[in-house]
C-alpha positions as CSV (number, residue, x, y, z in Angstrom):
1,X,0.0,0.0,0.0
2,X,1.1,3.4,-0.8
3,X,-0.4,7.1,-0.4
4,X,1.1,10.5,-1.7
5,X,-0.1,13.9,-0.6
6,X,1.9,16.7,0.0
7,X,1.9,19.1,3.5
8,X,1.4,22.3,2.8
9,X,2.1,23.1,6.3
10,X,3.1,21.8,9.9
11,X,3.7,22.4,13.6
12,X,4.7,20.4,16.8
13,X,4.9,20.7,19.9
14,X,6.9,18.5,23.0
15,X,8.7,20.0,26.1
16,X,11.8,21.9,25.2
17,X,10.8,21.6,21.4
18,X,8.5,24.3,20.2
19,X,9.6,26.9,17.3
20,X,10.4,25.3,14.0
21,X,14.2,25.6,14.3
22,X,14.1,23.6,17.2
23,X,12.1,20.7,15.8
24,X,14.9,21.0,12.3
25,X,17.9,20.9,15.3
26,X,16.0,17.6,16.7
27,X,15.2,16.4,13.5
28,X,19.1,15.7,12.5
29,X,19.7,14.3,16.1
30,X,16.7,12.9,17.3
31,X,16.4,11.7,21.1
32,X,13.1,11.6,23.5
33,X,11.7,14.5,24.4
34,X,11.9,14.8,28.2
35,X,9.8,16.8,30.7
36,X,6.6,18.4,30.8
37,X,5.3,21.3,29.2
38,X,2.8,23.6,29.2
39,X,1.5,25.6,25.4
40,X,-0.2,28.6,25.9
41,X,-2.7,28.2,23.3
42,X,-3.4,31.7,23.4
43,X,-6.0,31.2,20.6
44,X,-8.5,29.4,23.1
45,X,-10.9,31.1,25.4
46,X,-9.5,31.1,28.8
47,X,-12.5,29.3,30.0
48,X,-11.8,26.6,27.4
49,X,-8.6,26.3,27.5
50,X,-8.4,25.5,31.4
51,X,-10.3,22.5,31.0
52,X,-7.4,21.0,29.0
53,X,-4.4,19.1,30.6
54,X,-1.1,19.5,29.2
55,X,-1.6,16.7,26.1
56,X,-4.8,18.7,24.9
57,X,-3.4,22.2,25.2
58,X,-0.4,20.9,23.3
59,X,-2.5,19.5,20.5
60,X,-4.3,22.5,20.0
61,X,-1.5,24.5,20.4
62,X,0.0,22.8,17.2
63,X,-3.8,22.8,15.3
64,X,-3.8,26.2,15.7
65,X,-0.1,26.8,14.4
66,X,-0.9,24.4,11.9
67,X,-4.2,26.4,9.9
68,X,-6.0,29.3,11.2
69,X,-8.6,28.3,8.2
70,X,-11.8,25.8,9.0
71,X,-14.1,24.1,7.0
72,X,-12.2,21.0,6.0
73,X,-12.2,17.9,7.7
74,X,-9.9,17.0,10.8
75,X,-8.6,14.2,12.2
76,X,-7.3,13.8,15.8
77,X,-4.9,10.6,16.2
78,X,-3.7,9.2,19.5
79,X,-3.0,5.3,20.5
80,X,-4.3,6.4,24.2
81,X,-5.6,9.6,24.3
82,X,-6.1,10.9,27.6
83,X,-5.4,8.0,29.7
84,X,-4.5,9.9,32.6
85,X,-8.0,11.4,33.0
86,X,-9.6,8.1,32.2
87,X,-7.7,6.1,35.1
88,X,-8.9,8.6,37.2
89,X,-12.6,8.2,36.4
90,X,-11.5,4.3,36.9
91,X,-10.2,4.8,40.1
92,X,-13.2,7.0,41.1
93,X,-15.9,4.5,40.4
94,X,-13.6,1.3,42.4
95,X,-14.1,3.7,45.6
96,X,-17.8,4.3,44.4
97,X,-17.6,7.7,44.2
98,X,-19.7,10.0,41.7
99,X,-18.5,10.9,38.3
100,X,-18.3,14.2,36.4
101,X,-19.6,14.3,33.9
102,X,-17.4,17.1,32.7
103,X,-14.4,14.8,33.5
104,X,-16.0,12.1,31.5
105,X,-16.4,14.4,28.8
106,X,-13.1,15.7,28.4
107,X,-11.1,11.8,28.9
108,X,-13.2,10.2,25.6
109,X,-11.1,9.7,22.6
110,X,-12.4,12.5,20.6
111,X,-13.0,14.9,23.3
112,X,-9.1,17.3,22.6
113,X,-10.6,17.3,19.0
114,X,-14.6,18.5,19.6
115,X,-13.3,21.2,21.7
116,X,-11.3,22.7,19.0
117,X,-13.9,22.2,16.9
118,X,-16.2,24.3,19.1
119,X,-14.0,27.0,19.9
120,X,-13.6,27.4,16.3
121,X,-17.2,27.0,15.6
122,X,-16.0,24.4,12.6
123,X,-18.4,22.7,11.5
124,X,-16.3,20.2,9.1
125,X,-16.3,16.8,9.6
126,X,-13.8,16.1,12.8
127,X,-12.8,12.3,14.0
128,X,-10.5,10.7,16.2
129,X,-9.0,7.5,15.7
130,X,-7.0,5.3,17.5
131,X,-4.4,2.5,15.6
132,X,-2.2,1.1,18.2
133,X,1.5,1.8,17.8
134,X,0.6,2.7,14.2
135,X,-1.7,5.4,15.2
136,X,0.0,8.4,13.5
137,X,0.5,6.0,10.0
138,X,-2.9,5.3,10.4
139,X,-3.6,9.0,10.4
140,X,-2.2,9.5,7.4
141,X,-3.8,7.1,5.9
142,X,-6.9,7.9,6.8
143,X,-6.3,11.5,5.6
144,X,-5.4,10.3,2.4
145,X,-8.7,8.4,2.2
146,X,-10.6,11.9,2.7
147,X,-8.8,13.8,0.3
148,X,-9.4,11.1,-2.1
149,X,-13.4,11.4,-1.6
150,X,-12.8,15.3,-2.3
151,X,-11.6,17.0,0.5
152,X,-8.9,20.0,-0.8
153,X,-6.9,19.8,2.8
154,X,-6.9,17.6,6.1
155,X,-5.4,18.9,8.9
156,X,-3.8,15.5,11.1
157,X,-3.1,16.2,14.5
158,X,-1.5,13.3,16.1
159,X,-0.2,13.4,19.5
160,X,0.4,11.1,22.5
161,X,1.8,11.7,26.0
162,X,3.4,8.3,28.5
163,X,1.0,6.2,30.0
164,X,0.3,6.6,33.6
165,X,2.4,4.2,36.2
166,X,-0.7,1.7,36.8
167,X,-0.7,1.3,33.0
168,X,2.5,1.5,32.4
169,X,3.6,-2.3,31.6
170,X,1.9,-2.2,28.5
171,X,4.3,0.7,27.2
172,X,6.1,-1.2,24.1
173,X,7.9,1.5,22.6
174,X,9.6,4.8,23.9
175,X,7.4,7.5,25.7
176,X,6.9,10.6,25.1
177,X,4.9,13.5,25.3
178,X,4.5,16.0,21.9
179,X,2.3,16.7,19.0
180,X,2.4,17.8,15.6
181,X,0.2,18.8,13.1
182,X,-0.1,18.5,9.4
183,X,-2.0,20.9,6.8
184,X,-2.2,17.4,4.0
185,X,-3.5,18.0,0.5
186,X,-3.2,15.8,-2.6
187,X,-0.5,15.4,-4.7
188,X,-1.2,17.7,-7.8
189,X,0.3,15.5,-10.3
190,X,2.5,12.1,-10.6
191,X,6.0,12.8,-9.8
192,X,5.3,15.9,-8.3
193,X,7.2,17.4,-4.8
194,X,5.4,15.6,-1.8
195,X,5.9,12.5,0.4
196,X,4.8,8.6,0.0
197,X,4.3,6.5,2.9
198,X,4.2,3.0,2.0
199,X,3.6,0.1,4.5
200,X,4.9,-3.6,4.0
201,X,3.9,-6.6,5.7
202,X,6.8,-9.7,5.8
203,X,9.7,-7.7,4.9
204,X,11.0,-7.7,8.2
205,X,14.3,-9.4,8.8
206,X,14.2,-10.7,12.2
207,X,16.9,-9.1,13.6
208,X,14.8,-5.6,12.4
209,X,11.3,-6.9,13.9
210,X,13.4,-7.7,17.0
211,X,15.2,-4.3,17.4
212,X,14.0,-2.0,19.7
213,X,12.3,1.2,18.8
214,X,14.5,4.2,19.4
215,X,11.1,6.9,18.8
216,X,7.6,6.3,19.0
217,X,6.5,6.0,15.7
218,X,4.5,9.1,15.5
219,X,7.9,10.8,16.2
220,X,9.8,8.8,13.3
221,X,7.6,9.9,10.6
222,X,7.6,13.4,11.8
223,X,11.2,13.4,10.9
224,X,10.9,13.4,7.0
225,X,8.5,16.3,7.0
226,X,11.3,18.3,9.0
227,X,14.7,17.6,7.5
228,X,14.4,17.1,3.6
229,X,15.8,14.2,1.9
230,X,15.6,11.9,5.0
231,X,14.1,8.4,4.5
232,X,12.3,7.0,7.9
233,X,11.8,3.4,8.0
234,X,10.1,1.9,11.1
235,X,9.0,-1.8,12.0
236,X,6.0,-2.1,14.5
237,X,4.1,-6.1,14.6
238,X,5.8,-7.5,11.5
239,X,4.5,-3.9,9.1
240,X,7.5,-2.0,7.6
241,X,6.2,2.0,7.5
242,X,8.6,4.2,5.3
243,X,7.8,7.6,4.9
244,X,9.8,9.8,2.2
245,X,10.0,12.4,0.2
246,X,9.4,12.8,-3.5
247,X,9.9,14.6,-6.6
């Protein structure tokens, strides 16, 4: 399987990692972003922006420095989403005490995504997905779907933040906190400048399905968008992912 589109323009965010020449720095010497951070996201209401925690505000932060435009479709792509809030609810309802429904609310999958949406009165078509270690791949994929139907742009936002300690023996790659943000459109023409990612199943040599991840992937294919002429090639369950430019 292959898709091409081109990205007309990006954004990301992770702690000590904000401005574009800082992401192009990282981008020839990658290594996990460490910390926490907080984005302003001085586009959002006060009032709405306090109801995010640190992994919303960041992916707004970069879907807002992404497009300031509305009125084509969004995607929001995490493996866990806000897993912090929803162990919390968890852990609220084994000592049988009542739920908020505002803190409900705000730990569903597509919740960072509808309150964009609603600050920026868009009325596009929004989803969230969720795709396992392949979640950001499976963002773009999914963008590329859309755009094939007729959409003129997709904005991705894929982002993702370390699971919290009671979950976090079913981390199986690197963690991190960050997001980024793609402004995707079709390739104009065969050949033309843009980026193909193409995903392989049983080409793995078993010393490259064995080796450890040095980035989540959502990280690796950020890297291609950032530093030009760099070919990313990840393995995650027996599926090769490359992502690279073209033209």
């Amino acid at each position: 399987m292959e898709v091409h589109f081109v990205i007309n323009a990006w954004a990301a965010f992770a702690p000590g990692l904000s401005s574009a020449q800082d992401w192009q720095a990282w981008a020839s010497s990658p290594t996990i972003p460490r910390g926490t951070a907080q984005a302003e996201v001085k586009s959002m209401p006060a009032m709405m922006r306090r109801r995010l925690n640190a992994l919303g505000r960041m992916a707004a932060e970069v879907s807002y420095a992404a497009t300031d435009a509305v009125g084509f479709p969004t995607i929001f792509a995490s493996r866990y989403g806000d897993a912090s809030r929803s162990l919390e609810l968890l852990s609220g309802l084994a000592k049988a005490e009542p739920v908020s429904p505002t803190a409900f609310g705000l730990s569903v999958q597509n919740a960072i995504g509808a309150m964009v949406s609603m600050v920026r009165e868009d009325r596009a078509n929004m989803l969230a997905l969720a795709g396992g270690s392949a979640s950001a791949a499976a963002g773009i994929v999914e963008a590329a779907a859309l755009l094939a139907d007729g959409a003129p742009e997709v904005l991705l936002v894929h982002y993702d933040a370390p699971l919290p300690p009671d979950y976090a023996h079913f981390q199986d790659e690197p963690e991190a906190l960050y997001a980024w943000a793609w402004r995707i459109a079709a390739s104009p023409q065969p050949g033309a400048h843009g980026w193909t990612l193409t995903r392989r199943s049983g080409v793995a040599t078993d010393a490259q399905a064995n080796l450890a991840p040095s980035l989540p992937l959502g990280l690796a294919l950020l890297r291609p968008a950032i530093l030009p002429g760099h070919v990313e090639r990840a393995w995650r369950d027996g599926i090769e992912w490359t992502l690279c430019a073209h033209g």
